[in-house]
KOLMILUM-682913 format. One record per atom (N, C-alpha, C, O): atom name; residue in three letters; residue number from 1; x, y, z. Coordinates in pm, whole numbers, plus 50000, padded with zeros to 5 digits. Layout:
<recs>
  atome  residu  num     c1     c2     c3
     CA     Ala  NUM      X      Y      Z
...
</recs>
This chain:
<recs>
  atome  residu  num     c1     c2     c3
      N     Unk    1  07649  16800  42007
     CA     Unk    1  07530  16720  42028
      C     Unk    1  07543  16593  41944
      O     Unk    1  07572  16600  41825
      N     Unk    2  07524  16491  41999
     CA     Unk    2  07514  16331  41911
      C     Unk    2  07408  16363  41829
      O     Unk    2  07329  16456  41812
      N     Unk    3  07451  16179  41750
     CA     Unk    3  07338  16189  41663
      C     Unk    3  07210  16150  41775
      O     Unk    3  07101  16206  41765
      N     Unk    4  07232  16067  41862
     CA     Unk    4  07102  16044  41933
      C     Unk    4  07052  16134  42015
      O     Unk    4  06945  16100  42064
      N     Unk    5  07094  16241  42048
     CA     Unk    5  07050  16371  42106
      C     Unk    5  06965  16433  42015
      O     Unk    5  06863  16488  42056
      N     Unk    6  07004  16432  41852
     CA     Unk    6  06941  16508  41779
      C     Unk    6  06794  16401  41711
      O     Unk    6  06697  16444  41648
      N     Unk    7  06816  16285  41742
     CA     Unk    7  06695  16210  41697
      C     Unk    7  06608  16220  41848
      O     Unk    7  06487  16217  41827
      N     Unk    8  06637  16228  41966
     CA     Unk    8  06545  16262  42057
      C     Unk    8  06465  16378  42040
      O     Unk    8  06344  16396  42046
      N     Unk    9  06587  16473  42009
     CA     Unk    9  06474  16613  42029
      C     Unk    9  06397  16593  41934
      O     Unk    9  06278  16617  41955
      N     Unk   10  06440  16538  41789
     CA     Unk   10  06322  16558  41670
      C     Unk   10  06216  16470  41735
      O     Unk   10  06115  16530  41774
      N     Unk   11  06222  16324  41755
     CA     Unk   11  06106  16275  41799
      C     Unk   11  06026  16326  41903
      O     Unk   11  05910  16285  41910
      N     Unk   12  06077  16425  42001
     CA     Unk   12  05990  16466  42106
      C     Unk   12  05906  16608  42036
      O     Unk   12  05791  16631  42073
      N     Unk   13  05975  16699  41934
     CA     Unk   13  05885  16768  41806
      C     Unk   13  05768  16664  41771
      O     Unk   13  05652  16680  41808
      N     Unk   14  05797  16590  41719
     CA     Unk   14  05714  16508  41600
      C     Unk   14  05583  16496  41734
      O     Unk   14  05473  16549  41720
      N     Unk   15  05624  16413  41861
     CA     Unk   15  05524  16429  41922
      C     Unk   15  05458  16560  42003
      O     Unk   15  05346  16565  42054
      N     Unk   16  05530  16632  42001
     CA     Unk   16  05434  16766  42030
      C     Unk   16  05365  16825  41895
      O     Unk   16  05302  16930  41895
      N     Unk   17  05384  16754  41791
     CA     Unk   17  05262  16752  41663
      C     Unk   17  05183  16707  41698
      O     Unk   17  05096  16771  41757
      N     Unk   18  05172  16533  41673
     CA     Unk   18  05169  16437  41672
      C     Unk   18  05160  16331  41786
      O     Unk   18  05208  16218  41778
      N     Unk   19  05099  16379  41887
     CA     Unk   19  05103  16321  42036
      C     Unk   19  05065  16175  41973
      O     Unk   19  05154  16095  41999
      N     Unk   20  04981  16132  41915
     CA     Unk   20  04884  16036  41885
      C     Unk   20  04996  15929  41810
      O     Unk   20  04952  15816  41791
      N     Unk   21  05138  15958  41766
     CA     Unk   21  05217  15880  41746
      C     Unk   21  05289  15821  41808
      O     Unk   21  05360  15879  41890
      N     Unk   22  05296  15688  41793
     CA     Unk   22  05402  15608  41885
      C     Unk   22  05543  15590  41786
      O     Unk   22  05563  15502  41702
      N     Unk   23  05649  15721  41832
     CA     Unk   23  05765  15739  41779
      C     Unk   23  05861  15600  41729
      O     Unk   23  05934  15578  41633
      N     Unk   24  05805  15500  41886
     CA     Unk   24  05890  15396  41884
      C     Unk   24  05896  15315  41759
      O     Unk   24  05990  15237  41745
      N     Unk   25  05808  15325  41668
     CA     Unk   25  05719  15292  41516
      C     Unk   25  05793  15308  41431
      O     Unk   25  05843  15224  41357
      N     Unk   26  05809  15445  41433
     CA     Unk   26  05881  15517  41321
      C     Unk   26  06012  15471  41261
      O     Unk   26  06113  15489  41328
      N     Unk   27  06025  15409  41131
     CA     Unk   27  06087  15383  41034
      C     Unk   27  06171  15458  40970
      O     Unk   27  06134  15496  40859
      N     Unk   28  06293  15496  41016
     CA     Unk   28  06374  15586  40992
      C     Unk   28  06405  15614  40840
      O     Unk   28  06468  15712  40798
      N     Unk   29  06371  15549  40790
     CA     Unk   29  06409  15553  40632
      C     Unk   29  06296  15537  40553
      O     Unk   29  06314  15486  40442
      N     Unk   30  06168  15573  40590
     CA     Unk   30  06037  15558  40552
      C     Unk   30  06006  15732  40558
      O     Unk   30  06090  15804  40612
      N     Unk   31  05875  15795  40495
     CA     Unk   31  05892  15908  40463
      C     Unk   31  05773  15957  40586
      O     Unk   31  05659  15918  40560
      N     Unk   32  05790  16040  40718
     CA     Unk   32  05751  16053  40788
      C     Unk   32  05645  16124  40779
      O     Unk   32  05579  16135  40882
      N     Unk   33  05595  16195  40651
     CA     Unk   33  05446  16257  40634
      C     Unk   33  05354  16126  40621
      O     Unk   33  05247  16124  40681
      N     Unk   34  05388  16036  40558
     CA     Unk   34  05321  15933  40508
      C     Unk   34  05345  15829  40649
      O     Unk   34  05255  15746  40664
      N     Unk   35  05439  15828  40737
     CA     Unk   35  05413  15724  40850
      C     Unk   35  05318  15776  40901
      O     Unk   35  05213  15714  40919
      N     Unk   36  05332  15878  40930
     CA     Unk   36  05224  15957  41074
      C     Unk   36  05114  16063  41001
      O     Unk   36  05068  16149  41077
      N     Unk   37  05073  16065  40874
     CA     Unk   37  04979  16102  40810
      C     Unk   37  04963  16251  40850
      O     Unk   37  04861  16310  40884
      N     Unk   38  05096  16302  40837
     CA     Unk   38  05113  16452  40861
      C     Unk   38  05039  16521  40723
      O     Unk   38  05073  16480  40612
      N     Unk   39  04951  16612  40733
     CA     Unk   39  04957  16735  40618
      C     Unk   39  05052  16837  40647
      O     Unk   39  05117  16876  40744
      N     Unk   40  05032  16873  40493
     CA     Unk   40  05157  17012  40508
      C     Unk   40  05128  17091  40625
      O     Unk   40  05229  17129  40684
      N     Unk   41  05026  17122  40671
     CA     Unk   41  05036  17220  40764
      C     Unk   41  05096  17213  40934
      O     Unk   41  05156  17292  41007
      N     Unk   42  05049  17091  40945
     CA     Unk   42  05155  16907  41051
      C     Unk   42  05289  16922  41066
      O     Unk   42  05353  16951  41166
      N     Unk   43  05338  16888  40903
     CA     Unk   43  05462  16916  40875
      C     Unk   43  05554  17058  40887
      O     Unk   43  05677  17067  40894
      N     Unk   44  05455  17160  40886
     CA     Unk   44  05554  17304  40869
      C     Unk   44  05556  17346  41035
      O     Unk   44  05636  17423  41089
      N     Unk   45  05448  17277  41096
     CA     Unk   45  05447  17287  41230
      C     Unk   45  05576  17214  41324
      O     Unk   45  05643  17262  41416
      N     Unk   46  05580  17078  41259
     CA     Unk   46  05656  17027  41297
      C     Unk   46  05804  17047  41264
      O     Unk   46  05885  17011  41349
      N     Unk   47  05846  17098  41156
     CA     Unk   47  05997  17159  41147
      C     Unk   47  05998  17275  41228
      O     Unk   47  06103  17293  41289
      N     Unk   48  05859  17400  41252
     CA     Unk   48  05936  17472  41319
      C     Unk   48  05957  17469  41462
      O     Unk   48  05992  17569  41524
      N     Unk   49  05924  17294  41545
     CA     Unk   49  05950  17271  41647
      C     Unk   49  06043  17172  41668
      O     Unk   49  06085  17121  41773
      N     Unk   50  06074  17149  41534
     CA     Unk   50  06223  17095  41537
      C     Unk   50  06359  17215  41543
      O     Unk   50  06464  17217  41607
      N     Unk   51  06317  17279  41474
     CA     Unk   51  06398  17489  41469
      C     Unk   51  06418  17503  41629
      O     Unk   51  06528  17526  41679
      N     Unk   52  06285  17487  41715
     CA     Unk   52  06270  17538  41836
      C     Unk   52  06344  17447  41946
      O     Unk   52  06380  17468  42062
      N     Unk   53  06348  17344  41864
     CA     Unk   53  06411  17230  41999
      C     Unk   53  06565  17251  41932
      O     Unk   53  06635  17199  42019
      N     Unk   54  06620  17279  41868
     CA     Unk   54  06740  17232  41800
      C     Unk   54  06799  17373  41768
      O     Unk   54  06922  17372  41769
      N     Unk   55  06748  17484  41742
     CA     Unk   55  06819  17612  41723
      C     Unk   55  06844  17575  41571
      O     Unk   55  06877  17687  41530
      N     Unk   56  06850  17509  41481
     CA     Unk   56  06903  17519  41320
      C     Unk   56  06795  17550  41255
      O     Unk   56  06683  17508  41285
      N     Unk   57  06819  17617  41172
     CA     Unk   57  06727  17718  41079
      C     Unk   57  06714  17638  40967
      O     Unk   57  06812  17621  40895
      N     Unk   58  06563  17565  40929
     CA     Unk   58  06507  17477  40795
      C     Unk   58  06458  17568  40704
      O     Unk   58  06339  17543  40684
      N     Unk   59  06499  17664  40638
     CA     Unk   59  06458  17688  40519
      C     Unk   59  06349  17613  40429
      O     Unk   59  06333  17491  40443
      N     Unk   60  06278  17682  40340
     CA     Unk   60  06114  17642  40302
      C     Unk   60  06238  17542  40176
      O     Unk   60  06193  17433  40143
      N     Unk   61  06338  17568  40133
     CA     Unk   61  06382  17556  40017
      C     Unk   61  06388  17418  40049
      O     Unk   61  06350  17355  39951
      N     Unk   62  06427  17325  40164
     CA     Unk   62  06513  17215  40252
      C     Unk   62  06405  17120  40276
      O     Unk   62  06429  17002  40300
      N     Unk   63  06240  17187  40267
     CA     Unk   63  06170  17071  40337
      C     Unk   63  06137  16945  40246
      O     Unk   63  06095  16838  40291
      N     Unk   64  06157  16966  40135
     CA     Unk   64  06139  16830  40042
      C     Unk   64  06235  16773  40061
      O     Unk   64  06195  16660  40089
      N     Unk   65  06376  16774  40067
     CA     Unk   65  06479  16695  40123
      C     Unk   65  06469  16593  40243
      O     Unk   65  06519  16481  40253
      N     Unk   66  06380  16673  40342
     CA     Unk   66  06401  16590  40505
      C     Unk   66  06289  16548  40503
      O     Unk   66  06237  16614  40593
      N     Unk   67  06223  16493  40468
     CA     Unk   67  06067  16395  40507
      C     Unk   67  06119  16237  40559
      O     Unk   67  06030  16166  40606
      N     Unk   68  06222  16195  40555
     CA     Unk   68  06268  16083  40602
      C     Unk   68  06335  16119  40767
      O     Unk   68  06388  16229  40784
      N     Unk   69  06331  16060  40834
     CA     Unk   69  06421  16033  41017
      C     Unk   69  06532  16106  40963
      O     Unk   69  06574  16219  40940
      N     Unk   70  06558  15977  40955
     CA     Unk   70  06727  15993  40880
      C     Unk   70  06769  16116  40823
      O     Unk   70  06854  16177  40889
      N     Unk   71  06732  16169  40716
     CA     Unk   71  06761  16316  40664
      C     Unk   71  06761  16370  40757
      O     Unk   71  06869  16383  40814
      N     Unk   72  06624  16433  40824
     CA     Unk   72  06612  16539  40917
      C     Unk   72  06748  16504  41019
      O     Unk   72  06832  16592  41034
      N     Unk   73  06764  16375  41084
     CA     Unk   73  06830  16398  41207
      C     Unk   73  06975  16448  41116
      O     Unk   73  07028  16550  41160
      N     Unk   74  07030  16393  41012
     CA     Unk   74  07153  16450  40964
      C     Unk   74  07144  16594  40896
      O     Unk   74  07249  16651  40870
      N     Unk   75  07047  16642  40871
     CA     Unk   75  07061  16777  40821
      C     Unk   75  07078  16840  40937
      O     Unk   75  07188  16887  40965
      N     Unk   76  06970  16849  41023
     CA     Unk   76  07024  16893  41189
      C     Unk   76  07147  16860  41236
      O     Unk   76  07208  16952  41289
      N     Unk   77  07187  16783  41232
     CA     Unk   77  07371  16755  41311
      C     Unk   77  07437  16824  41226
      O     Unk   77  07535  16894  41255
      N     Unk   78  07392  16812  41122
     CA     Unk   78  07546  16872  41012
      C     Unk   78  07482  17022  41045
      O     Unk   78  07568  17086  40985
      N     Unk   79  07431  17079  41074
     CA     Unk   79  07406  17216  41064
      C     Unk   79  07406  17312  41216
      O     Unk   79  07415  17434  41236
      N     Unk   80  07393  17198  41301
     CA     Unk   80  07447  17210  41431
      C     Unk   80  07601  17262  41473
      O     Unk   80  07642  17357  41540
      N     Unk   81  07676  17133  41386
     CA     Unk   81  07799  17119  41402
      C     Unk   81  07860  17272  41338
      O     Unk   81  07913  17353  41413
      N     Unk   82  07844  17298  41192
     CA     Unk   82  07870  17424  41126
      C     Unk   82  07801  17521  41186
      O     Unk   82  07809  17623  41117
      N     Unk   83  07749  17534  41263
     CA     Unk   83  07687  17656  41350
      C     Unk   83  07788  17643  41483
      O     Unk   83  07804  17747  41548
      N     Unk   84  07859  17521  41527
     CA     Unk   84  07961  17518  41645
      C     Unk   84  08053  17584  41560
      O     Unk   84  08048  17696  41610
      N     Unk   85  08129  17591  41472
     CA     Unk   85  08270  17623  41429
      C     Unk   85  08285  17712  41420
      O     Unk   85  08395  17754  41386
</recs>
């Protein structure tokens, strides 16, 4: 899976949170609770429909790491890829 395969599916998550966001917005390197005024509960929703679109398993330990685009879409590829091998 590309990287732009894996930033589609996350953005199409974020909007099955988050319908009310216009993805096209989103600042990849900006911290995505704070673009789209997710609460934690937003947010835990929304990784586990990133889990659901993507099959990679986010651990509770991982979610302070990925609050940025960017993270999430590379923690997903890299964990994609090591789940192909």
């Amino acid at each position: 899976m590309t990287r732009e395969e894996v930033r589609a599916l996350v953005l199409e998550a974020l909007g099955g949170v988050a319908p009310e966001i216009d993805t096209a917005t989103i600042d990849a390197r900006l911290s995505l609770r704070e673009q789209c005024d997710l609460d934690s509960v937003d947010y835990l929703n929304f990784l586990v429909a990133v889990h659901a679109a993507t099959g990679v398993d986010i651990p509770e330990a991982d979610y302070a790491k990925l609050d940025k685009l960017d993270d999430l879409i590379e923690y997903v590829a890299a964990h994609r890829a090591g789940a192909a091998e």
